[in-house]
C-alpha positions in Angstrom: -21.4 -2.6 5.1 -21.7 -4.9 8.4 -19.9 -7.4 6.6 -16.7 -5.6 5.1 -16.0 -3.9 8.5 -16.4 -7.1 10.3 -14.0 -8.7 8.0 -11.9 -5.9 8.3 -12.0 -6.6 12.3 -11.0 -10.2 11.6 -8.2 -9.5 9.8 -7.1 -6.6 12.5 -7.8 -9.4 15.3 -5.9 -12.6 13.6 -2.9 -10.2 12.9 -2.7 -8.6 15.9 -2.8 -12.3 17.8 -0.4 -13.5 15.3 2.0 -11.1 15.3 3.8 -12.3 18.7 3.5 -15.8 17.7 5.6 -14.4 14.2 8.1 -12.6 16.1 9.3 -15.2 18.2 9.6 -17.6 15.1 11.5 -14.9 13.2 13.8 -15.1 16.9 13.9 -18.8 16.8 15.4 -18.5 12.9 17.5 -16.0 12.9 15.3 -13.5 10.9 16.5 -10.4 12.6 17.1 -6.9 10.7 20.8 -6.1 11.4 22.0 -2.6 12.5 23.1 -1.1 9.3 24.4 2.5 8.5 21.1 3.6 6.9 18.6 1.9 9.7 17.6 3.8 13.4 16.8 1.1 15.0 19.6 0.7 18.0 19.3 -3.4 18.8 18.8 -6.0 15.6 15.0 -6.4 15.8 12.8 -9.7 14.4 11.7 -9.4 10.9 8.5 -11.5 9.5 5.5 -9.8 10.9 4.6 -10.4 7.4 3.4 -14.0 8.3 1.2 -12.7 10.5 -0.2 -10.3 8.1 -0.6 -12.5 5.3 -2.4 -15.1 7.9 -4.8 -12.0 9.1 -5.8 -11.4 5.3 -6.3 -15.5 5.1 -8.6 -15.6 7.5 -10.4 -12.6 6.3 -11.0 -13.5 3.2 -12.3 -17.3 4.5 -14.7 -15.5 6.7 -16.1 -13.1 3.9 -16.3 -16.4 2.1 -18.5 -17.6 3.7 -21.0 -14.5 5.0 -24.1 -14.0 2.9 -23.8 -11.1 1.3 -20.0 -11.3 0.3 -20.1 -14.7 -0.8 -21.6 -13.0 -4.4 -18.0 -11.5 -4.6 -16.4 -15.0 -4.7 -18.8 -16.3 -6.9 -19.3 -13.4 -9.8 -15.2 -12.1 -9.8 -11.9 -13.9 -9.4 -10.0 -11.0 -6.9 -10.1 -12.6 -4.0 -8.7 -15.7 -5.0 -6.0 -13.8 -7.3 -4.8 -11.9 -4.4 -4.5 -14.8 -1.8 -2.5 -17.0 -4.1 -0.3 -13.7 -5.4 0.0 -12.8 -1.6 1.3 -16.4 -0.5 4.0 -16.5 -3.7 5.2 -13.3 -2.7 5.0 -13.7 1.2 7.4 -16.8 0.7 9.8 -14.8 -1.0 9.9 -12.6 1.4 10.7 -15.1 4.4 13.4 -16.4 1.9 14.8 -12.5 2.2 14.2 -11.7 5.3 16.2 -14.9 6.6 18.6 -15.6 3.9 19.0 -12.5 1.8 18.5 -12.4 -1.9 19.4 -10.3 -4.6 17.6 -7.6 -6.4 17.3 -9.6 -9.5 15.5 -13.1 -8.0 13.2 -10.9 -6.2 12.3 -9.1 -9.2 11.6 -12.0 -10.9 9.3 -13.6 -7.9 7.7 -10.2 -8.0 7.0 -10.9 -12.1 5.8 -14.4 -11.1 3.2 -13.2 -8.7 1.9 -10.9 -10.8 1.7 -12.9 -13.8 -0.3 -15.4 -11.2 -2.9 -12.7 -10.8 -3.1 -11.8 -14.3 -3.8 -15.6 -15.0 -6.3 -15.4 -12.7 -8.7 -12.7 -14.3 -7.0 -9.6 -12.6 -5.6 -7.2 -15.0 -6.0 -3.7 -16.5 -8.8 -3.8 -19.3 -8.5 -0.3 -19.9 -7.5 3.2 -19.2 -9.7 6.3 -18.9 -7.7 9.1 -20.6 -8.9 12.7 -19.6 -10.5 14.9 -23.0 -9.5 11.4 -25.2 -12.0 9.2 -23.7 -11.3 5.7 -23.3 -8.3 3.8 -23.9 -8.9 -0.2 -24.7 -6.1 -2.1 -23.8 -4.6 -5.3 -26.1 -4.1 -8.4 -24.0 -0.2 -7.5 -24.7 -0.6 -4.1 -23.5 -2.8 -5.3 -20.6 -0.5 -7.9 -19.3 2.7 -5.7 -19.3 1.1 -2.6 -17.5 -0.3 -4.4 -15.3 3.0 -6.3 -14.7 4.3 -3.3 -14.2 2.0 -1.5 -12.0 2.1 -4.1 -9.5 6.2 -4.5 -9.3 6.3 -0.2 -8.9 4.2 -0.5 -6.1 5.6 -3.7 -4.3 8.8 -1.8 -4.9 7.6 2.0 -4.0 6.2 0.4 -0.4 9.7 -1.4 0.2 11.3 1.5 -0.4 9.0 3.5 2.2 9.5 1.0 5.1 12.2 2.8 6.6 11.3 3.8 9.8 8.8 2.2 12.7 5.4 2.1 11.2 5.6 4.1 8.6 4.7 1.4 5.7 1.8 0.0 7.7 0.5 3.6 8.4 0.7 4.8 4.8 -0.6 1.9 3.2 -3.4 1.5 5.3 -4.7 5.1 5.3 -4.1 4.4 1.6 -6.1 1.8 1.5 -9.0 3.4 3.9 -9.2 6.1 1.1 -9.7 3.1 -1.7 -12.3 1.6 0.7 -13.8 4.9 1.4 -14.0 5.3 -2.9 -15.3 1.5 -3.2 -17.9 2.0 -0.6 -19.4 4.9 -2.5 -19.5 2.7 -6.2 -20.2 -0.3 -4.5 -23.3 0.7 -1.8 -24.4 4.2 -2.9 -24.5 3.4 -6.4 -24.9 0.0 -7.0 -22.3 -0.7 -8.9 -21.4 -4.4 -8.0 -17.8 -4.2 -9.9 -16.3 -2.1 -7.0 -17.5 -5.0 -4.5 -13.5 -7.0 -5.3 -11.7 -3.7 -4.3 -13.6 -2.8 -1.7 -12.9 -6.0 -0.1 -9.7 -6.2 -0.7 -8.9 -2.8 1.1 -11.2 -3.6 4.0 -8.5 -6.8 4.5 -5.7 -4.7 4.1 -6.9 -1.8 6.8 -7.3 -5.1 9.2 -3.7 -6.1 8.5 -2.1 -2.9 8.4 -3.9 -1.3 11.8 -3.9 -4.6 13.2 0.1 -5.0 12.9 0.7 -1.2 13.4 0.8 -1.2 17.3 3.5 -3.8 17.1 5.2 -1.6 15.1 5.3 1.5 16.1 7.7 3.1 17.7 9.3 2.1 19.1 8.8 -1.3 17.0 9.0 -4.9 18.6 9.3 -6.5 15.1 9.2 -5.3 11.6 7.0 -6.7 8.6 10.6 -7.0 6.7 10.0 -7.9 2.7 7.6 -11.1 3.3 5.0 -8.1 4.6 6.1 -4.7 2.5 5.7 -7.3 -0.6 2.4 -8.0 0.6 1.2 -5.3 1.4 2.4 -3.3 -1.9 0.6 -6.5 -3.9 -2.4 -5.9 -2.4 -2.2 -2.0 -3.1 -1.7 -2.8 -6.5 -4.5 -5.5 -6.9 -7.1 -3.0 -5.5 -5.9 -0.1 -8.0 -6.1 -2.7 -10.5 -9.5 -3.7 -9.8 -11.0 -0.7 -9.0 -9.8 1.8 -12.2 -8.6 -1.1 -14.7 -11.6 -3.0 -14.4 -14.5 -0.5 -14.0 -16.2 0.6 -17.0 -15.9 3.8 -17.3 -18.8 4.9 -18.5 -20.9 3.0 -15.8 -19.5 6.3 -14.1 -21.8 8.1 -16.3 -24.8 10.2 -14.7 -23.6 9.8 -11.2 -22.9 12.6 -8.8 -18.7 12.2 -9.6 -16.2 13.4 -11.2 -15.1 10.9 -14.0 -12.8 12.3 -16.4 -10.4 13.1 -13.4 -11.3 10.3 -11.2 -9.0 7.6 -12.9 -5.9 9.7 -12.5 -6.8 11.5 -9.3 -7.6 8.3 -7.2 -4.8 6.7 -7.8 -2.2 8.9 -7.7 -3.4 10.6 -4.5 -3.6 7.2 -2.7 0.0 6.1 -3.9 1.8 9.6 -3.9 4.1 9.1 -1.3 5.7 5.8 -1.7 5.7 6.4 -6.1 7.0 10.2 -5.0 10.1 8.5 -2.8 10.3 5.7 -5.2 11.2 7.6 -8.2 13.2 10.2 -6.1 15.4 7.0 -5.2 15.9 5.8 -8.6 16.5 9.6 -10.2 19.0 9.9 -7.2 20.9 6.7 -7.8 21.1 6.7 -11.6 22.5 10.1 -11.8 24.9 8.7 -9.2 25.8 5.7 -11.5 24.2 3.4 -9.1 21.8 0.6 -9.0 18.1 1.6 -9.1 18.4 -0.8 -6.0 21.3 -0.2 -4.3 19.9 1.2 -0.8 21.0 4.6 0.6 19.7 7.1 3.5 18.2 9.9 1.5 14.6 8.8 1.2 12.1 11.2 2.4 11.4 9.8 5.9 15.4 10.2 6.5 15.3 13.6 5.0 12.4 14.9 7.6 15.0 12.9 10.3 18.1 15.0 9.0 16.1 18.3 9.6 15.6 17.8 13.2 12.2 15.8 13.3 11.9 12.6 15.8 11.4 9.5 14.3 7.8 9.6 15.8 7.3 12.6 14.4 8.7 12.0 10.6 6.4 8.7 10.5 3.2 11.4 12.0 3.9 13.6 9.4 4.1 11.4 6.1 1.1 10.0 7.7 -0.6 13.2 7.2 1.1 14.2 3.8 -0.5 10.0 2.7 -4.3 11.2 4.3 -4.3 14.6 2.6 -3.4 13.1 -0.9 -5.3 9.9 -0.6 -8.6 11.4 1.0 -8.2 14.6 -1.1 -8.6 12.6 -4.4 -11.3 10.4 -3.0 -12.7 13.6 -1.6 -12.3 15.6 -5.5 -13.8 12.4 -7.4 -17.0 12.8 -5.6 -17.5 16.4 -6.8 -18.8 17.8 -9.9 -16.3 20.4 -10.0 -13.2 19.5 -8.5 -11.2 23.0 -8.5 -12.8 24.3 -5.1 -11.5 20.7 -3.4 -8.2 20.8 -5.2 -7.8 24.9 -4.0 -8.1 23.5 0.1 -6.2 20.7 -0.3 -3.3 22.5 -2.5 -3.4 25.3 0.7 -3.8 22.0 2.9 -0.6 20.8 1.3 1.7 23.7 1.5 0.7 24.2 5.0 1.9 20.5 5.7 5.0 21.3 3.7 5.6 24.2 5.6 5.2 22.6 9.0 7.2 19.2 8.1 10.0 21.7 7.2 10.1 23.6 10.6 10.6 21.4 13.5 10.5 22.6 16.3 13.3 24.7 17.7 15.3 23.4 20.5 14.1 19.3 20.3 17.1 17.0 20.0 17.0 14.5 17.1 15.9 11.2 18.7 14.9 9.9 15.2 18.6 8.5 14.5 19.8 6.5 16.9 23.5 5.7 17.9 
């Protein structure tokens, strides 16, 4: 455990450092986030805190390399490397868009590439767990393409989220915490060495996600821009991957969990809130006859700023809405019977509902700047 958190305090430390050095580079280039109709940030701000990110996680990793115990991770499972050289295709393209621009269809197609480069590398859904059907086994074919897949949503579902000062880093990393939290307990509890590659890979992203968050928040000094979302979201993905496409099943068996529900619980509580806004966004803009892509101000975080929240206060409440879904299902796949945890955190949720929906009376809106 001594290991994982101090490379989680690496990776917190190297981006934290860095993250100056990558806002005055971003300055120096020109990589500054404009001031468009659907942003609320007032002055154009430097983008590519995603360097420093992606360096944190470098360094991280190179350090866990090399420690005693988590040098069996490098040596029995190919995550680690998967993700670094995924992270650096994907980090590039995003410095490409954050100082150039590109469009929607040459980042989709880097995203595919960096992917497919993880896939190559070992990292792939195997199979799926399918409650009262038992276990699905996946074709390479079948494999390939979800995991494809899985990996571009979530890239795309953490871009979309990273709308207002330090909401992506906040959601991802409590995300992330909650995947660590999961690992920890398959990994160290039980023995079960399989959950070691995810549970590394989270601790790295809780470094570079807290470590860039006070940069970031409001109100921000630089953003991530894509080179970091795109991270971030591949790293998310890689971790899901590992942890529920890659784990046997039924090495579940006999332990004090939950493991019919645990496969679709996990995930889905961890990711809820950027796949909830992403497919809101794409239901919203195909009925509209628009591009799955095209951008717009309707997402949730501008939805909580329309109803009279502050910025600070929209990002504090998704923040709670990620924690309650993310540690929920962590907190329900560690029980035998999950329907007393899924009772308090369905009353948790409502009461969050309820209070994100009545700000209080009388404070201006100083979310949405002029």
């Amino acid at each position: 455990m001594r290991e994982y958190l101090l490379t989680l305090l690496v990776c917190a430390a190297v981006t934290y450092l860095l993250t100056p050095v990558a806002r005055r580079i971003a300055t120096a280039v020109g990589a500054l986030a404009p001031i468009r109709d659907r942003d609320v940030h007032a002055i154009p701000t430097p983008r590519l805190g995603g360097l420093a990110m992606f360096a944190g996680i470098a360094a991280a990793l190179l350090l866990a390399s090399r420690l005693p115990r988590l040098q069996t991770v490098f040596g029995n499972f190919t995550e680690p490397r998967a993700v670094l050289h995924a992270g650096a295709i994907v980090c590039l393209l995003g410095v490409v868009d954050d100082r150039w621009g590109l469009d929607s269809l040459t980042k989709l197609a880097g995203q595919i590439l960096a992917a497919g480069v993880m896939v190559l590398e070992g990292v792939q859904l195997l199979w799926l767990p399918v409650p009262r059907f038992g276990t699905l086994v996946l074709g390479q074919e079948a494999g390939v393409l979800l995991t494809v897949l899985l990996v571009v949503a979530t890239i795309n579902a953490v871009n979309f989220v990273d709308g207002l000062d330090g909401l992506a880093a906040g959601v991802v990393g409590i995300a992330a915490l909650a995947f660590f939290a999961y690992s920890y307990q398959l990994a160290i509890v039980h023995g079960l060495s399989r959950a070691a590659p995810p549970m590394l890979i989270s601790a790295s992203l809780v470094g570079a996600c807290f470590g860039f968050l006070p940069h970031n928040f409001n109100p921000a000094r630089v953003f991530m821009g894509d080179c970091g979302s795109m991270l971030i979201g591949l790293l998310l993905a890689a971790s899901t991957i590992s942890l529920i496409g890659q784990l046997d099943p039924g090495a579940l068996t006999g332990l004090d969990l939950f493991p019919a529900l645990l496969p679709l619980v996990l995930p889905v509580g961890v990711l809820a809130v950027p796949f909830v806004d992403l497919l809101l966004a794409i239901v919203r803009r195909s009925m509209a006859g628009r591009s799955p892509f095209a951008p717009d101000k309707q997402h949730l975080h501008h939805r909580l700023l329309e109803i009279g929240h502050s910025q600070t206060r929209a990002v504090l409440i998704m923040y709670c809405w990620s924690a309650l879904l993310g540690f929920g299902g962590v907190a329900m796949s560690m029980t035998s019977g999950p329907r007393p945890m899924l009772l308090v955190v369905g009353v948790l949720a409502l009461l969050a509902v309820i209070a994100s929906t009545l700000p209080r009376v009388g404070t201006p809106n100083r979310g949405v700047r002029p």
